[in-house]
C-alpha positions, -999 to 999 in steps of 0.1 A, spaced: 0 0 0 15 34 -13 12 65 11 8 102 4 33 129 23 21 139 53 -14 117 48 -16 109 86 -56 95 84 -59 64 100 -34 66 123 -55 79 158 -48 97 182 -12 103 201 -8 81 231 5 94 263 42 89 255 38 108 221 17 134 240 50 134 264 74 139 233 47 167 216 52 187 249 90 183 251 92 198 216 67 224 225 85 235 252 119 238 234 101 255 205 89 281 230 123 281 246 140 288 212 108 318 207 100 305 175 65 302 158 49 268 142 56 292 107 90 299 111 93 257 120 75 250 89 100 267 70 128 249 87 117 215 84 91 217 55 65 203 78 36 222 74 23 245 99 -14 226 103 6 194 106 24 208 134 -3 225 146 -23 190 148 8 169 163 25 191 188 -2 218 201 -33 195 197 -19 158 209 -45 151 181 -23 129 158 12 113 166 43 121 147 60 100 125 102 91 133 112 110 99 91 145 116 104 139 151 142 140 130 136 169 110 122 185 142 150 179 164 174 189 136 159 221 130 157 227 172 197 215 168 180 187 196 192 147 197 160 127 192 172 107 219 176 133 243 134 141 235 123 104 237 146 101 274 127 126 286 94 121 272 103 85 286 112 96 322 85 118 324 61 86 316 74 66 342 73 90 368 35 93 359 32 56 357 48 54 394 78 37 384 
């Protein structure tokens, strides 16, 4: 089955760890003061689809966004996902 860029239908909502990783990369993009356009234009994700996955929670991001992302935020994906991770299981109890 073919796919279409950036056709994310189908795919449900974020669960709770990629809610955790939408609001690590939130906060560094407010850190860093920049707007969902100006992140757009450095990783050529659009703005709705950005708008969807990190502000809303309403739609997870895919490994290639999370990359161009943290490349544009000069961020290690691993460094997101630890925390993301650490902030799961402190939720969980663990």
């Amino acid at each position: 089955m073919g796919s279409v860029k950036g056709n994310r239908r189908g795919t449900g909502p974020a669960s709770r760890f990629s809610q955790l990783i939408n609001a690590e990369l939130r906060a560094e993009v407010a850190r860093q003061r920049l707007s969902l356009r100006m992140l757009e234009d450095m990783t050529g994700i659009s703005k709705a689809r950005l708008s969807t996955t990190i502000n809303q929670d309403a739609s997870p991001l895919n490994t290639n966004e999370v990359d161009l992302i943290c490349e544009a935020l000069r961020l290690s994906p691993s460094d997101i996902f630890l925390k993301a991770y650490t902030a799961h299981e402190k939720e969980m109890g663990l």
